[in-house]
N, C-alpha and C positions, 0 to 999 in steps of 0.2 A: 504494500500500500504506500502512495505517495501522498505526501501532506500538498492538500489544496493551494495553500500559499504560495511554498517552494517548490513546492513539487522534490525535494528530498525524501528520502525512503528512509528514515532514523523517526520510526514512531514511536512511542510509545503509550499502552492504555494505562490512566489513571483511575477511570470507575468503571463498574461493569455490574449493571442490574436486568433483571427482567420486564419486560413492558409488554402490555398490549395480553396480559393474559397467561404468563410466561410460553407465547407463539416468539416473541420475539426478544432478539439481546440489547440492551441500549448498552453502546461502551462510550465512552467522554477517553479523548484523542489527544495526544499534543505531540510536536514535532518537534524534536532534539536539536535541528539544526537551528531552528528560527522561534521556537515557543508558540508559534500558533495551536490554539486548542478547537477541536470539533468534535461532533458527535457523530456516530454511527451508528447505524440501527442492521442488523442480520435480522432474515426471518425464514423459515422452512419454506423453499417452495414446494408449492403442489403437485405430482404427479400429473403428468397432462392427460384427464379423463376425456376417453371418448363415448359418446353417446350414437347405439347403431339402432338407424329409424326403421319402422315396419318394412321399410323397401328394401333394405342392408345394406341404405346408405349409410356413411357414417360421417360425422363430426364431432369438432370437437365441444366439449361440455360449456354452453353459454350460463352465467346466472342471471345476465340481463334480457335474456330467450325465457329463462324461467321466470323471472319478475315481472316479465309484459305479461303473460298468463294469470298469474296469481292477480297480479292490480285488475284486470279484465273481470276476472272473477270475482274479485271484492269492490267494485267501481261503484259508489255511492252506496256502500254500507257502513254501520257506523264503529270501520276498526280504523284506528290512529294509524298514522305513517310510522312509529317507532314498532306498534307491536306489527303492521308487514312487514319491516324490517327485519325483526327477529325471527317473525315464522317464516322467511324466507331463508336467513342462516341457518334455522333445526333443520331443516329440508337439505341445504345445501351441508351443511355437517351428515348429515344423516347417510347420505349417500358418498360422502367423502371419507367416512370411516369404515365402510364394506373392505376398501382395504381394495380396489381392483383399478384395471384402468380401460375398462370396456364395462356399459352397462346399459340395458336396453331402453329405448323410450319409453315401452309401456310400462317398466320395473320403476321407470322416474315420477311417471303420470299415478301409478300408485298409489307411491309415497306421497304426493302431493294429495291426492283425494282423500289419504287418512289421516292427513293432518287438517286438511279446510273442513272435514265432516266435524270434525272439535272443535275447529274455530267459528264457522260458519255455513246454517245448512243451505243458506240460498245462495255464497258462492260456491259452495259445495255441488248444488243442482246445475249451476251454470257450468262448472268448468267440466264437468259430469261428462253435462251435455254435448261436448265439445268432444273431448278426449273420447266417448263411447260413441260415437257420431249417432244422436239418436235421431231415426228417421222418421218415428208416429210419436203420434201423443200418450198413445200406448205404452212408450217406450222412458216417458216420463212418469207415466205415473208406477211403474213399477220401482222406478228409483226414488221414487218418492215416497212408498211404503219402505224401502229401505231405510231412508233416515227415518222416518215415526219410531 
């Protein structure tokens, strides 16, 4: 590592704590040759998950692919922007701890449907409807005896 200033490679770390959850290192910097001090933050990166669609096409795992979905599904109900936030990370933790780096769309769609059933049954009905492509009315109201 070269110090930002000088661009000299005599660093040494002075502090070195946890942040962000212990995901991540904060170390506090300074440079031998010139005494500039900075901080540094390491964090584990992720695995690059792919998600393989009902066609076996594949891509790679979006969360902003999952968060248009879920906001779609909760669009004028009354959950706050902090707790979509978080029920967006159990979701996205949830499947980032299976531990693999292939996982199918409908294993995504899922997990996401048995979380909105506990959060919410009428985005729960909506994104249902979507992900099960329902094509009668039929075909809602059977999902609708599901959640009662």
């Amino acid at each position: 590592m070269n110090c930002p200033e000088c661009k000299a490679n005599k660093i040494r770390v002075l502090e070195k704590r946890n942040a962000e959850g212990d995901q991540t290192i904060r170390r506090r910097r300074e440079c031998e040759a010139c005494g500039f001090r900075f901080t540094t933050y390491e964090r584990i990166e992720s695995a690059t998950l792919v998600v393989v669609k009902k066609d076996g096409q594949k891509e790679i795992f979006s969360k902003e692919k999952l968060r248009s979905g879920i906001e779609k599904a909760l669009e004028k109900r009354p959950i706050s922007e902090v707790r979509i936030e978080e029920f967006i990370s159990r979701i996205e933790k949830e499947i980032y701890s299976k531990g693999i780096t292939k996982i199918k769309s409908t294993e995504v769609g899922d997990i996401v449907l048995s979380k909105l059933k506990e959060l919410d049954d009428v985005a729960y009905l909506r994104f249902a409807s979507v992900y099960k492509s329902f094509e009668t009315i039929d075909s809602f109201k059977k999902e609708l005896e599901n959640i009662s």
